[in-house]
Residue frames relative to the residue before (quaternion, step in Angstrom):
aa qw qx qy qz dx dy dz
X 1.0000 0.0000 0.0000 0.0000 0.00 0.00 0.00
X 0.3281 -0.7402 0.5271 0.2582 3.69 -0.74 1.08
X 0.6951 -0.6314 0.2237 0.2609 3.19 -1.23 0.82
X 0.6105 0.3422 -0.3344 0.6311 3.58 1.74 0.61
X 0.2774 0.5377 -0.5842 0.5410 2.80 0.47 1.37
X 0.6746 0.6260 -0.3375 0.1980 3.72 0.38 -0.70
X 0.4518 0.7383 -0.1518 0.4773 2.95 1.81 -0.36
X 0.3877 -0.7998 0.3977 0.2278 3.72 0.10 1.28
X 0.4673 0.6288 -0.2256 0.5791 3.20 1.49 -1.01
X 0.8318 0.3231 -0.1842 0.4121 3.59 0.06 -0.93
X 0.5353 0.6351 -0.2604 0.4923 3.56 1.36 0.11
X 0.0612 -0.8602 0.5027 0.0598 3.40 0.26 0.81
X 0.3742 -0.8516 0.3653 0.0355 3.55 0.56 1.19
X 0.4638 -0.6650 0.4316 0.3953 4.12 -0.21 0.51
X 0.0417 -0.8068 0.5722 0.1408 3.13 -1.50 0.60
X 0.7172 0.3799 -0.1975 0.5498 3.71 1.24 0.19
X 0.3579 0.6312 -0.5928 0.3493 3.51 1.48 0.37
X 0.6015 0.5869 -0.3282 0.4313 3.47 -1.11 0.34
X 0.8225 0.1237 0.0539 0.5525 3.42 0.98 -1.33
X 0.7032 0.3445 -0.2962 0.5469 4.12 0.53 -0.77
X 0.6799 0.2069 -0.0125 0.7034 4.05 1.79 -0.95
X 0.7858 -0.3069 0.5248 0.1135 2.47 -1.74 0.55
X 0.2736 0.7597 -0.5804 -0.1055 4.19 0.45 0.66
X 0.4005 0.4217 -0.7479 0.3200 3.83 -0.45 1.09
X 0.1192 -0.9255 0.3092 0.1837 3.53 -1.19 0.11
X 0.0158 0.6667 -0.4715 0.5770 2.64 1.92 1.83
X 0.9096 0.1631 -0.1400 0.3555 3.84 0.30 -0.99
X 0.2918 0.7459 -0.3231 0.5040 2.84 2.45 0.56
X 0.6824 0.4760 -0.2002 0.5174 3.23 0.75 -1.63
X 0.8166 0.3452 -0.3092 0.3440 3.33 0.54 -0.93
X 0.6276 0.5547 -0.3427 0.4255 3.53 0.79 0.22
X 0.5453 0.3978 -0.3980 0.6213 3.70 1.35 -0.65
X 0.6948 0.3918 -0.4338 0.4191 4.00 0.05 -0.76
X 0.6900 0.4504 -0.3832 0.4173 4.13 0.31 -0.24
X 0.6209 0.4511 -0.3748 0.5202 3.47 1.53 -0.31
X 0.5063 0.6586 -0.3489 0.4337 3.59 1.30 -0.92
X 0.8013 0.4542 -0.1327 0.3660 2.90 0.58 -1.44
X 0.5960 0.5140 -0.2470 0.5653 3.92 1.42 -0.75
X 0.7380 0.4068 -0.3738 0.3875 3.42 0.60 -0.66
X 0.6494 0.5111 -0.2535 0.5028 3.61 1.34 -0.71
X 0.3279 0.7306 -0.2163 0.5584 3.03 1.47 0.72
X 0.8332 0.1414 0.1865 0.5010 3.31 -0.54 -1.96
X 0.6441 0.5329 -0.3656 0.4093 4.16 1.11 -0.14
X 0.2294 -0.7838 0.5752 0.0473 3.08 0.14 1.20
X 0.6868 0.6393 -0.1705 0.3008 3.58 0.88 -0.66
X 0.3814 0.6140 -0.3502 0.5957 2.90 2.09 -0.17
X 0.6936 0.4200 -0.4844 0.3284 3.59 -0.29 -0.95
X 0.6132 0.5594 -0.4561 0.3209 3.83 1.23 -1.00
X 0.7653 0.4755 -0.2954 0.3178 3.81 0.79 -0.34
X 0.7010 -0.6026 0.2776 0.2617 3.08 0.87 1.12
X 0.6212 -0.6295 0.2811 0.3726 3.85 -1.13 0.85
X 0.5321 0.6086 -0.4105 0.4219 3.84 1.33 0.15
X 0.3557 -0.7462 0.4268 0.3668 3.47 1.30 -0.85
X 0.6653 -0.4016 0.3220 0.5407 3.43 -0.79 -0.79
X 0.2795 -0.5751 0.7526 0.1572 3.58 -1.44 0.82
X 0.8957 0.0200 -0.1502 0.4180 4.26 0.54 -0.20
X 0.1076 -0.8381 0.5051 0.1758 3.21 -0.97 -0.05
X 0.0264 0.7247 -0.6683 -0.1658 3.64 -1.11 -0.30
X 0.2961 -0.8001 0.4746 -0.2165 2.89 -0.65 1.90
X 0.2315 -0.7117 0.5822 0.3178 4.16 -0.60 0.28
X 0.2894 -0.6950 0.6481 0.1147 3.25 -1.85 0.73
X 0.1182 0.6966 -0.6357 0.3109 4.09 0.95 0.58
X 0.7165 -0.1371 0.5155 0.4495 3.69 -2.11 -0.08
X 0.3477 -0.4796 0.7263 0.3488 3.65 -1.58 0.11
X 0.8147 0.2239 -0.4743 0.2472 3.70 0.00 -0.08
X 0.7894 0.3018 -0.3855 0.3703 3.33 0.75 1.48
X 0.4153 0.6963 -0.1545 0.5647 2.74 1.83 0.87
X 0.7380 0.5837 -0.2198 0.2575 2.82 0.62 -2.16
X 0.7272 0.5547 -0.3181 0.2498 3.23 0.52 -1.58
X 0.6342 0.3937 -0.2711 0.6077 3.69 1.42 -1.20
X 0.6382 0.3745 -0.5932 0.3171 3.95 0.01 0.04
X 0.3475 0.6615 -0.4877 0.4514 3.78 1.36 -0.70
X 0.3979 0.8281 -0.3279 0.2201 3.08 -0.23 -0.93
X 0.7159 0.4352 0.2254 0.4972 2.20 -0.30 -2.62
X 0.7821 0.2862 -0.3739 0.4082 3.91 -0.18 -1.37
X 0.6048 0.6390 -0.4205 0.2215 3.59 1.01 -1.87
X 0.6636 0.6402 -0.3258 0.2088 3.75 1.01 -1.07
X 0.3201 0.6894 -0.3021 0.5754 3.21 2.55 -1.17
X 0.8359 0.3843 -0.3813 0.0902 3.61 -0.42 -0.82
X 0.4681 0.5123 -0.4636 0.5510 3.73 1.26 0.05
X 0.8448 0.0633 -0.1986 0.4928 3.55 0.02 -0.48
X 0.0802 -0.7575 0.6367 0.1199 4.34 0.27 0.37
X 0.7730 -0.3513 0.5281 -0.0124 3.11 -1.35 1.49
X 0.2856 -0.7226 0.6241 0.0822 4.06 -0.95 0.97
X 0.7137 0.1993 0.1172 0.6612 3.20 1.30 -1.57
X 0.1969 0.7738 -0.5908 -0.1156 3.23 -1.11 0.23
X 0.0785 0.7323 -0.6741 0.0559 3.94 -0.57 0.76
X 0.6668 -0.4838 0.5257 -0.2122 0.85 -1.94 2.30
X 0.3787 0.6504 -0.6463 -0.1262 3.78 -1.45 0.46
X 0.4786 -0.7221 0.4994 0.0083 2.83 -0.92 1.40
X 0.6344 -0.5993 0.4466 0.1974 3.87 -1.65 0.52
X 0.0997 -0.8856 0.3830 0.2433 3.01 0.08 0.66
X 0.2771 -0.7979 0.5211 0.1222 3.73 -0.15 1.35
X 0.9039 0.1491 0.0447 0.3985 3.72 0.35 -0.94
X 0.5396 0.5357 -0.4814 0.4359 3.43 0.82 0.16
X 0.0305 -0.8208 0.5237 0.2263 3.80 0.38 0.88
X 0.6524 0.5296 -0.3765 0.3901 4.23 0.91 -0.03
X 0.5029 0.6240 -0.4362 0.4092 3.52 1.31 -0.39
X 0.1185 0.7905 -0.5972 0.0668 3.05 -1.14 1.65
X 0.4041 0.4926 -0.2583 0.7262 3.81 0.85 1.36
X 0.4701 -0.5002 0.6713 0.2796 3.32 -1.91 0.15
X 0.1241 -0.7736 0.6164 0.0791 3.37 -0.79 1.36
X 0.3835 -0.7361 0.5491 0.0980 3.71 -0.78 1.66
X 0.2449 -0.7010 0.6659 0.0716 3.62 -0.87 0.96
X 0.1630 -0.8901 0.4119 0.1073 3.75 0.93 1.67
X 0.9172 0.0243 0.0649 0.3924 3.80 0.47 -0.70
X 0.5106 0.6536 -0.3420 0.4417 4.09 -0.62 0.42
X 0.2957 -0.6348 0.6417 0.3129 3.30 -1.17 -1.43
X 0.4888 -0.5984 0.6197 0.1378 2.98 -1.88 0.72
X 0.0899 -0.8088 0.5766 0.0725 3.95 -0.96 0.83
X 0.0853 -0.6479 0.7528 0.0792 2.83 -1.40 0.84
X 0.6001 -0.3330 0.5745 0.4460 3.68 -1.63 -0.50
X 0.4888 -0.7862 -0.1873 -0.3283 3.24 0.92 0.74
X 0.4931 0.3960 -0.7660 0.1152 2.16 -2.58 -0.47
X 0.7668 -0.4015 0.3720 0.3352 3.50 -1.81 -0.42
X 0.0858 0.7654 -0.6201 -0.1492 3.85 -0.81 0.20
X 0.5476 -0.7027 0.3949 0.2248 3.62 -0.75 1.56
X 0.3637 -0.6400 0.6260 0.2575 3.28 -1.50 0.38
X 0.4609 -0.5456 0.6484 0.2634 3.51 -1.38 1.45
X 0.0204 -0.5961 0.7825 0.1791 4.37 -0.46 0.95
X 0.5674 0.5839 -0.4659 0.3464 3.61 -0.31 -0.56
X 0.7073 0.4110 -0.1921 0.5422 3.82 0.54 -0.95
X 0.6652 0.5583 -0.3553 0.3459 3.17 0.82 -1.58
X 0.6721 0.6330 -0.1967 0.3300 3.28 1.19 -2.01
X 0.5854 0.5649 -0.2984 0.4992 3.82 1.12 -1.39
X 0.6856 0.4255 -0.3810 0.4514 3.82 0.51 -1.46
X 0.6240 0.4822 -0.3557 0.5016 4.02 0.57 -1.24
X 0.8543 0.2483 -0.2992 0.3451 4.16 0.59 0.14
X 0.2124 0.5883 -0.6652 0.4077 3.10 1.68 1.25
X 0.4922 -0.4998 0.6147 0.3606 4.05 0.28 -0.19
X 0.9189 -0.1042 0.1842 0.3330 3.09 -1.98 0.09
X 0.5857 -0.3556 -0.7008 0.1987 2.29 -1.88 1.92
X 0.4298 0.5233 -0.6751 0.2928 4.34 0.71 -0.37
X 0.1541 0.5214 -0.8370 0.0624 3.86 -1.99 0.85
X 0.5884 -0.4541 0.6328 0.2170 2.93 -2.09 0.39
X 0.2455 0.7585 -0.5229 0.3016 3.30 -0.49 1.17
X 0.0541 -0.7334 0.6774 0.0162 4.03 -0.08 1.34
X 0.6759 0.4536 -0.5501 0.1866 3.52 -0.17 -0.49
X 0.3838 0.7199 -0.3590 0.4534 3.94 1.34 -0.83
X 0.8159 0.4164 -0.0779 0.3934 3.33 0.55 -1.17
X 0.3827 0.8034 -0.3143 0.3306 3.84 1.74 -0.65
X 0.7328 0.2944 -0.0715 0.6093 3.61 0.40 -1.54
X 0.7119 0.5396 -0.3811 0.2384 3.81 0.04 -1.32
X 0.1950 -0.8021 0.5466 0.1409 3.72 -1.04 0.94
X 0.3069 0.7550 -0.5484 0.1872 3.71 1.03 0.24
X 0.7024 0.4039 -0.2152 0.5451 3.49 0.86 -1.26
X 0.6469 0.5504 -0.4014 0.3427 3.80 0.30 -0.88
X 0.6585 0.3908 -0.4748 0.4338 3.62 0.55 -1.05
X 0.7241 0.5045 -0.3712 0.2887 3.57 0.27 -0.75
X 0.4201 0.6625 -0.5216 0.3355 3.59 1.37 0.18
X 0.4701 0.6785 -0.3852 0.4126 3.74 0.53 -1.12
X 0.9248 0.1593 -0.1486 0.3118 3.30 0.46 -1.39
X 0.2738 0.7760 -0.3159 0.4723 2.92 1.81 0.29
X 0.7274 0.5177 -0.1140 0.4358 2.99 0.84 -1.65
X 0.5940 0.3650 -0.2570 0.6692 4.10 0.66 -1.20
X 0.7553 0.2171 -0.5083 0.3522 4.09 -0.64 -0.71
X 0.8533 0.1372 -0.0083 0.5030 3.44 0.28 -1.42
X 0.4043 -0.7371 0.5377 -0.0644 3.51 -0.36 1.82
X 0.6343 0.5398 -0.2171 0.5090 3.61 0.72 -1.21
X 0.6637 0.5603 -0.3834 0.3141 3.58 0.38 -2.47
X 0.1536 -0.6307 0.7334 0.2020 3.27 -1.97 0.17
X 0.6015 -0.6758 0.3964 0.1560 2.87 -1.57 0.40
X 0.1995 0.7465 -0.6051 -0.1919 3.68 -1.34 -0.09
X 0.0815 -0.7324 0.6328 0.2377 3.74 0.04 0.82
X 0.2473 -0.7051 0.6638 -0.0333 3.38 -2.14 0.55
X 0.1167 0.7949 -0.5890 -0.0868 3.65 0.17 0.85
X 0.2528 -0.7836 0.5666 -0.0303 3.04 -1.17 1.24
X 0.1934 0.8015 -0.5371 0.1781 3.26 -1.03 1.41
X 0.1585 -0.8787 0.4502 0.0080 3.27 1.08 1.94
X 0.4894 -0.7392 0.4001 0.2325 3.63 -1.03 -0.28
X 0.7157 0.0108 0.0333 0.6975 2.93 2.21 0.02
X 0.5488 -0.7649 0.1320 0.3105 3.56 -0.85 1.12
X 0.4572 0.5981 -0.3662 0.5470 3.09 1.82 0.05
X 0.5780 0.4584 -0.4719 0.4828 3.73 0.66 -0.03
X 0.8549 0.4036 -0.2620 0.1941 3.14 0.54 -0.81
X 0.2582 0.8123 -0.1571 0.4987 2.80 2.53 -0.32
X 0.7710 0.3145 -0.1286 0.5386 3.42 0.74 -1.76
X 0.4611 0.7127 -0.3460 0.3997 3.30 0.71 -0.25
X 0.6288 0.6323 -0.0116 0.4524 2.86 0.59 -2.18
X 0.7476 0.1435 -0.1535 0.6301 3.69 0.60 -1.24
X 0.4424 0.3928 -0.6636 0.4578 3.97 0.02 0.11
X 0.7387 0.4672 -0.3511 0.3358 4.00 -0.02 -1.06
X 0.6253 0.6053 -0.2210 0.4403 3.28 1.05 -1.16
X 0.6617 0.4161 -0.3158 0.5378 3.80 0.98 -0.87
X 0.5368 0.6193 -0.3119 0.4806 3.81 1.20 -0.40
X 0.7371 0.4442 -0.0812 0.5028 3.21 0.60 -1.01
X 0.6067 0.4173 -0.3855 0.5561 3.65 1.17 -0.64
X 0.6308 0.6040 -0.3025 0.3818 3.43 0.87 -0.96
X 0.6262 0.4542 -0.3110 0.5522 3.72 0.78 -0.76
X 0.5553 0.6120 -0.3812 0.4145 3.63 0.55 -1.11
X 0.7351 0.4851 -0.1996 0.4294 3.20 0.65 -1.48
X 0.7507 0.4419 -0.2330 0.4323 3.32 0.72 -0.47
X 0.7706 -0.4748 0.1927 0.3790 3.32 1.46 -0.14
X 0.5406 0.4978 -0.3850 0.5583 3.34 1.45 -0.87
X 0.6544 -0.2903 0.6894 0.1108 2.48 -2.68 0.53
X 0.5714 0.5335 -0.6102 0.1289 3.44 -1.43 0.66
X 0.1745 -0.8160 0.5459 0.0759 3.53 -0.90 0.32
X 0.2682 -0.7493 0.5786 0.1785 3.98 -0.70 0.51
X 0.1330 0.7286 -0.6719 0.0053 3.20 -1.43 0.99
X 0.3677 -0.7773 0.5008 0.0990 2.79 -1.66 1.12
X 0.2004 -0.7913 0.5690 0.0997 4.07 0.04 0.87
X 0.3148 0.6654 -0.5904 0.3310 3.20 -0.57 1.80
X 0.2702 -0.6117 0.7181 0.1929 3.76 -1.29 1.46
X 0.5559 -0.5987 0.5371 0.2100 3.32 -2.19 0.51
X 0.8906 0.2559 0.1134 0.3584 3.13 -0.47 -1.36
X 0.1143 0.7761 -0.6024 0.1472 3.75 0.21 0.98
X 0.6590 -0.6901 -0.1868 -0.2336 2.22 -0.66 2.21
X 0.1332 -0.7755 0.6165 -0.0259 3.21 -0.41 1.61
X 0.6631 -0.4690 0.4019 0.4229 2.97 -1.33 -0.55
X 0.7604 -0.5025 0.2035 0.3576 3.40 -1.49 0.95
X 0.6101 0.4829 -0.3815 0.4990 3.63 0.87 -0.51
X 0.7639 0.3529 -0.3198 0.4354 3.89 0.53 -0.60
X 0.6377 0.4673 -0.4649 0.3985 3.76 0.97 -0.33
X 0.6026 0.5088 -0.4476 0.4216 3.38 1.28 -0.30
X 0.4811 0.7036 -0.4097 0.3249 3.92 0.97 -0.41
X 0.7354 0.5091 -0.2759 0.3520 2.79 1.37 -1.89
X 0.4447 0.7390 -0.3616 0.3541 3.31 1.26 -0.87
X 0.7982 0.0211 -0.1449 0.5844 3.54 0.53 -1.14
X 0.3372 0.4209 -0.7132 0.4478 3.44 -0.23 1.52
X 0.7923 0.4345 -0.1773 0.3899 3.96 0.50 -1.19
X 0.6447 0.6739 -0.2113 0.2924 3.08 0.80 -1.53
X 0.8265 0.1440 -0.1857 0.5116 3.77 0.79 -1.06
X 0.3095 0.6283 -0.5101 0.4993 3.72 1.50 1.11
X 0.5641 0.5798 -0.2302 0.5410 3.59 0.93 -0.94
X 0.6322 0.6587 -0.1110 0.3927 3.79 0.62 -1.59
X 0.7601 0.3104 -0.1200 0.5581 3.31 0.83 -1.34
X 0.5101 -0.5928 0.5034 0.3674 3.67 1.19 -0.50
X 0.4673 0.6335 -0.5234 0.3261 3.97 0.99 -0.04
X 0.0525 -0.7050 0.6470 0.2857 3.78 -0.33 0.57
X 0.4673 0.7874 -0.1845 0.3571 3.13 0.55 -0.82
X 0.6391 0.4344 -0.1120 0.6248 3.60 1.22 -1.02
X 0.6784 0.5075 -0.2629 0.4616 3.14 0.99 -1.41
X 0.6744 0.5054 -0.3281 0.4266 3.57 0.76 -1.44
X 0.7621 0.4048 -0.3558 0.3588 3.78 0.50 -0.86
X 0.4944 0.5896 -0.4321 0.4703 3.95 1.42 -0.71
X 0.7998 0.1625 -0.3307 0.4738 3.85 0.15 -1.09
X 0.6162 0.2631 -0.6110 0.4218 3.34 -0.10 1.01
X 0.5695 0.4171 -0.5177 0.4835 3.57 0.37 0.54
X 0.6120 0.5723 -0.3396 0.4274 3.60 1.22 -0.29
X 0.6964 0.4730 -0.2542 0.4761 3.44 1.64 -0.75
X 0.4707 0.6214 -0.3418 0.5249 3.27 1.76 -0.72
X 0.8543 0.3857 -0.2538 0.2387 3.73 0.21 -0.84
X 0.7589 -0.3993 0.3460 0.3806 3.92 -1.49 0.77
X 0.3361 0.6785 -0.5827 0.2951 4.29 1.07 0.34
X 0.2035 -0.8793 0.4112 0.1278 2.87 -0.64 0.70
X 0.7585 0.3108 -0.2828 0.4981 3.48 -0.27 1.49
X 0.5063 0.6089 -0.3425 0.5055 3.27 1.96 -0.63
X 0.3736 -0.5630 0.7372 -0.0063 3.14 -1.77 1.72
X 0.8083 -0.3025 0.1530 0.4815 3.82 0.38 -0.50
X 0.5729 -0.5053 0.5578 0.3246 3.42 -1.27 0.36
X 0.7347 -0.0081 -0.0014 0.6784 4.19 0.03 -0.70
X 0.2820 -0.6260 0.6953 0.2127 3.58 -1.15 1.06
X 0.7466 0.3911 -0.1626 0.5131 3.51 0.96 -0.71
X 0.0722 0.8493 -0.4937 0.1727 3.40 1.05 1.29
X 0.5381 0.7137 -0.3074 0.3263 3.74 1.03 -0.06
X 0.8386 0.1293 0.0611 0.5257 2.73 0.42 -1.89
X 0.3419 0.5355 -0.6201 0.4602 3.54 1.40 1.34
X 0.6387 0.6208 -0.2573 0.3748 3.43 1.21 -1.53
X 0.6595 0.5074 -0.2575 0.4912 3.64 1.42 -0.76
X 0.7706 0.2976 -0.2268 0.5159 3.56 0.69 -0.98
X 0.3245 0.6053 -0.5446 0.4814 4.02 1.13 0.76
X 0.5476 0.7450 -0.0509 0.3775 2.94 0.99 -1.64
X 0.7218 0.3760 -0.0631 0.5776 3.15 0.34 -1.74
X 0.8605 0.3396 -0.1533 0.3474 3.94 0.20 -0.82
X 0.6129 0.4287 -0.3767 0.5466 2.78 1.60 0.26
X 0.4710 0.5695 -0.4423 0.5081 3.40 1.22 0.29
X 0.5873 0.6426 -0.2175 0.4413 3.44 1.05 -1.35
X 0.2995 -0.7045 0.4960 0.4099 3.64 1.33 -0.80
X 0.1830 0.7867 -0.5665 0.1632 4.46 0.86 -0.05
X 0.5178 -0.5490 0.5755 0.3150 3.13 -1.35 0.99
X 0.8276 -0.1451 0.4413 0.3152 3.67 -1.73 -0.13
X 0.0178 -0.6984 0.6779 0.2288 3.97 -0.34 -0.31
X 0.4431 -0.6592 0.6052 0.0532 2.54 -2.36 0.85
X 0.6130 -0.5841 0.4508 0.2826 3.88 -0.54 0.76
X 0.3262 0.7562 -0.5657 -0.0417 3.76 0.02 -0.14
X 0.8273 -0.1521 -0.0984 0.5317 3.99 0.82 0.70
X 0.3078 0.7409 -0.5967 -0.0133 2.94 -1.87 0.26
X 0.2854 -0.7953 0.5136 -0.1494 3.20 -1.10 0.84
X 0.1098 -0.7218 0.6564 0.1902 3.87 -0.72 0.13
X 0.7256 -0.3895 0.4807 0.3012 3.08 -2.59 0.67
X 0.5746 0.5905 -0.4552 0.3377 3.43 0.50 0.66
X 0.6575 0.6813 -0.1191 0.2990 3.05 1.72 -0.80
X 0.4235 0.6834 -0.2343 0.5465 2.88 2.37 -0.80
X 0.2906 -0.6364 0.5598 0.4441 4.00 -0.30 0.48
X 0.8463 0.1628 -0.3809 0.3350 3.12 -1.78 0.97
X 0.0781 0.8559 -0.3842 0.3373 2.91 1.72 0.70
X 0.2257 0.9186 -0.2400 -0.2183 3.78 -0.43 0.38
X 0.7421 -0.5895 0.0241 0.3182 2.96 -0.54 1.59
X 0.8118 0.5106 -0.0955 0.2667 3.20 1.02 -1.19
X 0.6185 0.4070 -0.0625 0.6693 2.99 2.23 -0.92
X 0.2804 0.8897 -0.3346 0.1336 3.91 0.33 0.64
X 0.2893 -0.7607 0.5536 0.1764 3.51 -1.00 0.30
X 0.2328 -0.8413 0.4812 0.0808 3.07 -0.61 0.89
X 0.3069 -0.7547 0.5793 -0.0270 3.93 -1.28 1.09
X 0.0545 -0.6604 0.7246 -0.1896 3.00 -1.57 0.86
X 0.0556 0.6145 -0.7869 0.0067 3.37 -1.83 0.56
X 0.2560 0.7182 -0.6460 -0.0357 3.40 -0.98 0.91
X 0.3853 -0.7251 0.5387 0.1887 3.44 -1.15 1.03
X 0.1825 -0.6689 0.6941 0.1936 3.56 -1.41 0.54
X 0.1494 -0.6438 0.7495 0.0397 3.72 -1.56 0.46
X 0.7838 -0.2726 0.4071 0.3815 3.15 -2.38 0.95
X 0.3263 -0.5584 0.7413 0.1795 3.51 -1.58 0.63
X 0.7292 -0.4158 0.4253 0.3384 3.46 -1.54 1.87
């Protein structure tokens, strides 16, 4: 833990260990490292992104035990080359006044564990693109979009720091512009040498049955791929517009996909590449009819 971090205030403390994970962390560790370890395994889709790895990701934020396996995925690809920095924007589930991307500027984030530092340096640069990025922790108190993904943060890339971002534009062109103010930031470090990578923590499909959240998948999935936010924004409102039954939306976390499209296409990122997914059916007792649907697709350096 870096020495601002010491600050109680600056400690952004767990709020869903126990319940989204696993909150001993003997049986923590051992459950993110067997998924780490299975997914780096069975992802054939990794080899397509070249010897840098991924520079982005978009990643689900469900329980790990219906989630986990496809965010793995996503982290296991981080571990040959782990990331200096990694930010984080997350869904915003509960801050009902957050309007903007609320920056968690300085400290560390806990799990069970242990602590993973805040990049202030990064944090500080994003909080002076100006408007919607602000320093704001309280947005960020209750919300588990970023947290579940700490676990895995923690086992691939040990070293990585952190900036989480909860993001909750007001339109898709806010979130778009956003997206590329960060994205020209981020190309700009790249260029200069640093390590840092952007994920985006978003489930799909909420919640039909298992045969339609997988549909949504490939209605969304290669709109995302190409980097069209845009596409993406008009499909899941054709996705809410349409006769699915039971579906609430197509990305619950339609923001901060729409931002980090944005972002990586500013960034100049190849295309992304599927490397899993899977719905809340899969989990045994899993049930079929009422489901959430997952994904993890990674984006890498353009050739």
């Amino acid at each position: 833990m870096s020495a601002s971090a010491s600050s109680t205030d600056q400690v952004r403390l767990p709020a869903i260990a126990g319940t989204f994970y696993p909150g001993d962390p003997a049986v923590l560790a051992h459950r993110v490292d067997t998924l780490l370890r299975q997914a780096a395994e069975g992802v054939a889709g990794m080899a397509r992104l070249g010897v840098g790895g991924p520079v982005g990701l978009v990643v689900p934020h469900a329980g790990i035990a219906y989630s986990g396996a496809v965010a793995a995925a996503g982290w296991a690809a981080f571990r040959a080359r782990p990331p200096d920095t990694v930010v984080i924007a997350g869904t915003n589930h509960r801050a009902a006044g957050l309007r903007g991307i609320a920056v968690w500027p300085d400290g560390a984030w806990r799990t069970p564990l242990g602590d993973t530092s805040i990049d202030d340096v990064l944090a500080a640069r994003i909080v002076a693109l100006g408007g919607p990025f602000a320093i704001d922790r309280e947005s960020h108190r209750d919300e588990h979009s970023i947290e579940v993904q700490l676990p895995f943060l923690t086992r691939a890339c040990p070293s990585s720091r952190l900036v989480p971002l909860l993001v909750s534009c007001a339109s898709v062109q806010a979130c778009v512009s956003a997206g590329e103010a960060l994205g020209r930031l981020l190309a700009k470090l790249l260029a200069e040498g640093s390590s840092v990578a952007l994920v985006a923590s978003s489930d799909f499909a909420h919640y039909p049955d298992e045969r339609d959240a997988l549909e949504v998948n490939r209605r969304l999935v290669p709109l995302i791929s190409r980097l069209d936010p845009e596409a993406v924004a008009g499909e899941e409102a054709a996705l809410r517009r349409s006769t699915i039954r039971g579906l609430a939306c197509g990305l619950c976390g339609l923001e901060p996909v729409l931002f980090a499209l944005g972002a990586f296409r500013a960034m100049g990122l190849a295309p992304g590449q599927l490397l899993a997914e899977a719905t809340s059916a899969d989990v045994p007792g899993g049930d079929p009819f009422r489901t959430v649907g997952y994904a993890t697709i990674a984006f890498g350096a353009a050739a």
